[in-house]
N, C-alpha and C positions, 0 to 999 in steps of 0.2 A: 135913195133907199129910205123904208118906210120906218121909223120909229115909234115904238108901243111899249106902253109898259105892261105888263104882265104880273100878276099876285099868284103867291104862293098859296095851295089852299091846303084843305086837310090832307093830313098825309103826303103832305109835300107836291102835292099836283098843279100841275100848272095846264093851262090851255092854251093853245097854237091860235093867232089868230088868224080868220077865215083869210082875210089877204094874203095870209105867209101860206096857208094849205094851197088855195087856188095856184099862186105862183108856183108851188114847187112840185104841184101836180099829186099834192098826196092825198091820200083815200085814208078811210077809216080802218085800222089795222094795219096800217104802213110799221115796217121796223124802223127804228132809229138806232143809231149810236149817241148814246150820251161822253163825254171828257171833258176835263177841265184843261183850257189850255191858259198860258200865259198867268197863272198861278188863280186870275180870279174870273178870268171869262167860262161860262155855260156855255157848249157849244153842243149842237143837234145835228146829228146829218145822217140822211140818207144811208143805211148799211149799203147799200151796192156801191153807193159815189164813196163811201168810204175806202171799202178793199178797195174797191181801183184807182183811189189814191194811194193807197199806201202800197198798190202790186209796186204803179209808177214812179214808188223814192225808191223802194228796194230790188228797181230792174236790172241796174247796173251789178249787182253782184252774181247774176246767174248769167253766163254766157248762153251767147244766142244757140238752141237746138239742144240744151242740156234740159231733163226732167229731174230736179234734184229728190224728189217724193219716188219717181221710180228708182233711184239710184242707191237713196234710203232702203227701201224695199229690199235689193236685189243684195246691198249686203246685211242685213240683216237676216234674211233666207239664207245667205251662205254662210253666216255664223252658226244658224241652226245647223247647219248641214256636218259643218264644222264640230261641236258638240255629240252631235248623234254618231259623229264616226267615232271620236274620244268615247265616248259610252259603249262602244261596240269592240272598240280596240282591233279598227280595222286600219292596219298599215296602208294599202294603197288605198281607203276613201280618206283617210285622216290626210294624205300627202296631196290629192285634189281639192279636199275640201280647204286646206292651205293657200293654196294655190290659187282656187277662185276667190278667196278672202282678201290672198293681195292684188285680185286685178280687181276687187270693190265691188264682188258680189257680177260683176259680168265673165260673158262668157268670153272662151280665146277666139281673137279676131271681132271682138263687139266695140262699135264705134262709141268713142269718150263723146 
């Protein structure tokens, strides 16, 4: 691996150099993420390589076939639903709209 040093200019700007662009296939208006890891390292990377790094630490907590954004979604819609019947002071949507709040915003018989 190539090592460079690199200066800080106005406004804190630094420049990539050409051998790290070519290698890493970047263009001009490439996104980056910038972090500080390990309390004093600058680190740059790639936005795409980033998310999908960080999809593949936090894969393990979402079971395989689950949408946790559509599940979000579905009870949130049924809170609303829940509410608007509370405001309407309607006994049988208030006892549905219950109902689909505790099965988490899905409908009866929708696969977990």
């Amino acid at each position: 691996m190539t090592h460079v040093q690199v200066h800080v200019g106005p406004h804190g700007r630094i420049v990539i150099p050409a051998e790290f662009r070519r290698k890493l296939n970047m263009e001009p208006g490439a996104t980056l993420v910038a972090y500080v890891a390990d309390g004093n390292r600058l680190v740059l990377e790639d936005h795409r390589a980033h998310i999908a790094r960080l999809r593949g630490a936090w894969r393990h907590l979402v079971p395989t076939g689950r949408d946790p954004l559509a599940e979000l979604e579905a009870e949130r819609a049924a809170e609303v639903q829940l509410d608007d019947a509370e405001l309407l002071d309607d006994g049988a949507a208030l006892a549905d709209a219950r109902a689909l709040l505790a099965r988490g915003g899905r409908a009866p018989g929708a696969v977990q």
